[in-house]
Backbone as numpy.savetxt, mean C-alpha at the origin, in Angstrom:
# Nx Ny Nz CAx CAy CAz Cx Cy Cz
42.87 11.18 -35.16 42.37 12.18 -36.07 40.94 11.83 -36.44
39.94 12.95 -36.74 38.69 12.43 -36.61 38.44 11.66 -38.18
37.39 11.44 -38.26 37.47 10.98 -39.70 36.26 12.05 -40.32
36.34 11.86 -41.88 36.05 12.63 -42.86 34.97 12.16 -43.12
33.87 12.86 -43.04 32.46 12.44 -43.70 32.15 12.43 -45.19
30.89 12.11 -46.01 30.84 12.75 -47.46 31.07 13.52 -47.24
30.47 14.47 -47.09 30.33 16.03 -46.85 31.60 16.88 -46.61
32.36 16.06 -45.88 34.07 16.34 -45.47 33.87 16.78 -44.09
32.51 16.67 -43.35 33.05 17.23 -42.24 33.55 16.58 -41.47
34.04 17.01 -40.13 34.79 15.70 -39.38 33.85 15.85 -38.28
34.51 13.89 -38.39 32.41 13.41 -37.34 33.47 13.29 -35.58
32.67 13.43 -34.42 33.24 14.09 -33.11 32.50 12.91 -32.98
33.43 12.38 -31.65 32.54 11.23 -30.74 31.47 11.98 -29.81
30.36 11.00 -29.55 29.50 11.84 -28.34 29.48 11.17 -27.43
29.54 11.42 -26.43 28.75 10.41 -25.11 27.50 9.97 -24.95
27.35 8.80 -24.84 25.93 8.99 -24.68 25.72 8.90 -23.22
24.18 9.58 -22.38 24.23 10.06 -21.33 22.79 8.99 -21.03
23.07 8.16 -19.82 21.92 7.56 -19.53 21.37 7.78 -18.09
20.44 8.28 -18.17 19.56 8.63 -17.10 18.95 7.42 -16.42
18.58 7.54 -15.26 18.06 6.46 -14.22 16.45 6.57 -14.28
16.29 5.41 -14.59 14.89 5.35 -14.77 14.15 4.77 -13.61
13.02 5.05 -13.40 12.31 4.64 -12.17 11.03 4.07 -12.57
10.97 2.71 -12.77 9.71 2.04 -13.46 8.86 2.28 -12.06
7.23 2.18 -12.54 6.20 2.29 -11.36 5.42 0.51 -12.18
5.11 -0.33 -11.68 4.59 -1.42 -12.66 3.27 -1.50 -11.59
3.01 0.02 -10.27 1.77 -0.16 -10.13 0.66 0.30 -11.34
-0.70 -0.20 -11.28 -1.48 0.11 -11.87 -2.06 1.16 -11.52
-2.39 1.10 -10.15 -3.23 2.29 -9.18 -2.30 3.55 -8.35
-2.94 4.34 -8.58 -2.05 5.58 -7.64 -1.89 5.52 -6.44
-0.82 5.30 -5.40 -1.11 4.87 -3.99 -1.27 6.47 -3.52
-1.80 6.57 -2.13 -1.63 8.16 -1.21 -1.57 7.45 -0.18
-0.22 8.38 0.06 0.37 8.64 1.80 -0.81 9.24 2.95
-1.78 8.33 3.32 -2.33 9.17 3.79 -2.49 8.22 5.11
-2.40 8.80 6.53 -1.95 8.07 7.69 -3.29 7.83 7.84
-4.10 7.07 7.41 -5.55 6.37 7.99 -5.19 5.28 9.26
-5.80 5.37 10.46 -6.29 4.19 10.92 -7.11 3.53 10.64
-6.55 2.24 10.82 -7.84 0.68 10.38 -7.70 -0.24 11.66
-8.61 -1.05 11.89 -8.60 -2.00 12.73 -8.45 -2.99 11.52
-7.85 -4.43 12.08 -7.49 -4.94 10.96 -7.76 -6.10 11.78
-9.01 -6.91 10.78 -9.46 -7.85 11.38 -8.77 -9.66 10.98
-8.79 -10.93 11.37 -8.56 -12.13 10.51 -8.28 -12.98 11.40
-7.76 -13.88 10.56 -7.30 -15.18 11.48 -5.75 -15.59 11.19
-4.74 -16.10 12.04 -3.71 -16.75 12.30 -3.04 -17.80 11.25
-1.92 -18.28 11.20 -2.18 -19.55 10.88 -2.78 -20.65 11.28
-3.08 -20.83 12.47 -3.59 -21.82 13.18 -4.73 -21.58 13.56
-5.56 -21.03 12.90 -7.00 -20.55 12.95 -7.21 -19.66 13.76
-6.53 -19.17 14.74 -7.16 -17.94 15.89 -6.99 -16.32 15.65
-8.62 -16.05 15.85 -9.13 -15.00 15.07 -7.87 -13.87 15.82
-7.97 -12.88 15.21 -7.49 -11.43 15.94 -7.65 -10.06 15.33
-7.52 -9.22 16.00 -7.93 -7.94 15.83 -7.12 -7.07 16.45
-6.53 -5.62 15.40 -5.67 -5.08 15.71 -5.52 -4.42 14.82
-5.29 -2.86 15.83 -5.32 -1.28 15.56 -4.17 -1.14 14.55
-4.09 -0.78 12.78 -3.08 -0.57 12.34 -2.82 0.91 12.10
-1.98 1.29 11.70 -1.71 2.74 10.52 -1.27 2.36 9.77
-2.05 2.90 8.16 -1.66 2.39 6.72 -0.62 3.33 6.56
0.27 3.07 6.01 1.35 3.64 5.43 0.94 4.47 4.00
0.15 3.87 2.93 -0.70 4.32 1.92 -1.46 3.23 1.44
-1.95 3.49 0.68 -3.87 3.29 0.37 -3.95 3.79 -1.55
-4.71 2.88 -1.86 -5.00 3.01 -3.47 -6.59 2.35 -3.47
-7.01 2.95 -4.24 -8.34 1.60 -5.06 -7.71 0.06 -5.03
-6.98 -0.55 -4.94 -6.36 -1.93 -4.95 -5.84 -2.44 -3.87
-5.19 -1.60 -3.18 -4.63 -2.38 -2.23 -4.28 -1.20 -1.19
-3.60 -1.73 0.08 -3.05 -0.89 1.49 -1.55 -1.52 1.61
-0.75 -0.72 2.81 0.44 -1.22 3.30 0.62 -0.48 4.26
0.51 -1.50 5.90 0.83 -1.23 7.11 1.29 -2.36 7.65
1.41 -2.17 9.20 1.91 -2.65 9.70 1.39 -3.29 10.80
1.39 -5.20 11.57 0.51 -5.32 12.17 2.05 -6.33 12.74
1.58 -6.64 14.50 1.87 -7.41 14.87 1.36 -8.90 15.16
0.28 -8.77 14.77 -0.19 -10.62 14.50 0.84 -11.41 14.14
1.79 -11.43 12.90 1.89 -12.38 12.06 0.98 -13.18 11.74
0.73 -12.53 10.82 -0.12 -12.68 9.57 0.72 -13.74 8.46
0.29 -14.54 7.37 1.26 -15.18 6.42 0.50 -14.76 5.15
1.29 -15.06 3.51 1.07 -14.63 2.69 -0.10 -15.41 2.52
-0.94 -14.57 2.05 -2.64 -15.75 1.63 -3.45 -15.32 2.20
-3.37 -14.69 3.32 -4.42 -14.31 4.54 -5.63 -13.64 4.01
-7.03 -13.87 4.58 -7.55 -12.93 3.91 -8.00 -11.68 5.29
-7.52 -10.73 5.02 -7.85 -9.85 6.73 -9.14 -9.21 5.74
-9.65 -8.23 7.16 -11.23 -7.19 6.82 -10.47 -6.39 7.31
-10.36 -4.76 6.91 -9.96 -3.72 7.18 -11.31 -2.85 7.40
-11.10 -1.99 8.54 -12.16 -1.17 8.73 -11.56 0.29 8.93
-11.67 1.31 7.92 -11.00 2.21 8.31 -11.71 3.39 8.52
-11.44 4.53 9.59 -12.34 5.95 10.07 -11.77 6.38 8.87
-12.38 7.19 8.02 -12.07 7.99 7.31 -12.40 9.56 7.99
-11.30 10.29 7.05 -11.22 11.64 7.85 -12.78 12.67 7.77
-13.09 13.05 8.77 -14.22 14.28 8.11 -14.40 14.94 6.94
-13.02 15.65 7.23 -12.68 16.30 6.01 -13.04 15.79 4.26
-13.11 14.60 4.54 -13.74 13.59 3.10 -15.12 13.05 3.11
-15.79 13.06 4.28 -17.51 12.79 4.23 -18.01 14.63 4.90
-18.07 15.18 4.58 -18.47 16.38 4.83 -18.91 16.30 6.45
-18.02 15.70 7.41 -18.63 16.15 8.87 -19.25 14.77 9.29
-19.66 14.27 8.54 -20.04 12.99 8.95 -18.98 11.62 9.28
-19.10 10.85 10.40 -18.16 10.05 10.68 -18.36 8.34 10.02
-17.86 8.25 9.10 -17.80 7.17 8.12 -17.24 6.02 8.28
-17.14 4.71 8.26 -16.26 3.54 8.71 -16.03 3.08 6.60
-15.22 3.14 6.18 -14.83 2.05 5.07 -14.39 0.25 5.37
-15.40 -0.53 5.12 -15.22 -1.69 5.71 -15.11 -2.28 3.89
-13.60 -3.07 4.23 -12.88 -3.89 2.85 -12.18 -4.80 3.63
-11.80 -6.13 2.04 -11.70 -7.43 2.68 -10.31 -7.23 1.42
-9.23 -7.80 1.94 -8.28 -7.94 1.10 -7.40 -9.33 1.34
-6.47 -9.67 0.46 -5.74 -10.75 0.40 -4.27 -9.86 0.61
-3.64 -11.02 1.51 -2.35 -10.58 2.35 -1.39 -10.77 0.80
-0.55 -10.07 0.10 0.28 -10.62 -0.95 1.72 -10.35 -0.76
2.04 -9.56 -0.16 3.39 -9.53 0.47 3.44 -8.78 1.61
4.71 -9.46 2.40 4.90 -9.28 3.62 6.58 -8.81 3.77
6.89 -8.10 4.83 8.15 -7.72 5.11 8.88 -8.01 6.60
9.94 -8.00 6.65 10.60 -8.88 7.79 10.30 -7.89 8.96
9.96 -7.85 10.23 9.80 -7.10 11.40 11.20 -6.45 11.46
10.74 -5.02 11.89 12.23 -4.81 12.17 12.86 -4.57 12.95
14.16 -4.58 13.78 15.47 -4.64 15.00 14.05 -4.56 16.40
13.38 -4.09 16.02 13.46 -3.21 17.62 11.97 -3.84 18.12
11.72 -4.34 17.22 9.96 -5.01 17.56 9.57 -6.61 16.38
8.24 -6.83 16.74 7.86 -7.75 16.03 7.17 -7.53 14.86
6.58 -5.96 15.11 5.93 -5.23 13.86 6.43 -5.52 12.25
5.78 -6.32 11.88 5.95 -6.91 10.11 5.23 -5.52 8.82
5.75 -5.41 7.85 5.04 -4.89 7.21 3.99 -5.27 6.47
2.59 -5.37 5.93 1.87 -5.77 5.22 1.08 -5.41 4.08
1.47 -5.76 3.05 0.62 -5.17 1.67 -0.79 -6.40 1.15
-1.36 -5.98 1.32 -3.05 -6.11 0.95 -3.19 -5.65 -0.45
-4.34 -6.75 -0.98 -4.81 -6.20 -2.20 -5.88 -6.57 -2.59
-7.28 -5.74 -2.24 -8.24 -5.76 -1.88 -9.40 -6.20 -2.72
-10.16 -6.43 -1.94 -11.06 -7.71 -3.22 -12.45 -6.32 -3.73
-13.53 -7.37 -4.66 -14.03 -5.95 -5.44 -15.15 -5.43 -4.42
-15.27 -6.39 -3.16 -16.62 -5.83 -2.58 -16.38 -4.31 -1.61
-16.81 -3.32 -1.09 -16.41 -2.68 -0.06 -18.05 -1.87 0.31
-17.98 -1.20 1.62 -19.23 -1.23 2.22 -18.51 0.44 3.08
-19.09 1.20 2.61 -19.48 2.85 3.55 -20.78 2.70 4.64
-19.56 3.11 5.87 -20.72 2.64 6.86 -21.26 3.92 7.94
-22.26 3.92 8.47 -21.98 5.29 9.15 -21.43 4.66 10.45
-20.91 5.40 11.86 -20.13 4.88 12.84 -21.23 5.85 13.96
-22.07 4.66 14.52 -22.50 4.89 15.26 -21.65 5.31 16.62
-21.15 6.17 17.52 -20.96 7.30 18.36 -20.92 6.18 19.73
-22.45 5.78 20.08 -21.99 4.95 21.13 -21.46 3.47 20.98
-21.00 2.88 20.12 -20.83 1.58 19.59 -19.09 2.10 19.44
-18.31 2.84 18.69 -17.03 3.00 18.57 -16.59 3.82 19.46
């Protein structure tokens, strides 16, 4: 039987209803945007390499693609990426940035391809892309 308030009314249980929350604890807005980068650095064992990625997405802070080097956490790679026309008015642009490797993900079933998140240091350099050179 419910019980009796001052008032006399009678108090009803409620449910309470908890919704799923989805924390973001990034700082920066990432975009899905399929840029190629050449993705420059060195090994663990010092030997340099170079290799064609696609970023998965891209922020002011950091990137996340995918490279087959093996790369380790610490690394510092140079990313050089074409940016689209459509964002330098017609003109063909190189974005050249230097980032620190901070997490990495296991390759998966079918290849050696690792995932890689970068998080990029404060310097960066807009370059034009000379035509016969790329």
């Amino acid at each position: 039987m419910p019980k009796k308030t001052q008032a006399g009314k009678a108090k009803t249980a409620r449910k309470k209803i908890v919704l799923p929350v989805t924390v973001n604890r990034r700082k920066d807005w990432r975009f899905d945007l399929p840029l190629t980068a050449t993705v420059e650095g060195r090994l663990p064992l010092g030997k340099a390499f170079r290799e064609t990625a696609r970023l998965t997405n891209i922020s002011s802070g950091g990137a996340y693609f995918g490279l087959d080097s093996g790369v380790i956490v610490g690394s510092t790679l140079r990313l050089l990426i074409d940016l689209p026309l459509e964002l330098t008015e017609g003109r063909k642009i190189r974005l050249e940035i230097e980032g620190l490797a901070i997490r990495l993900q296991k390759p998966d079933q079918r290849g050696k391809r690792q995932g890689v998140a970068v998080r990029f240091s404060k310097g960066f350099k807009f370059l034009p892309v000379d035509n016969k050179k790329s």
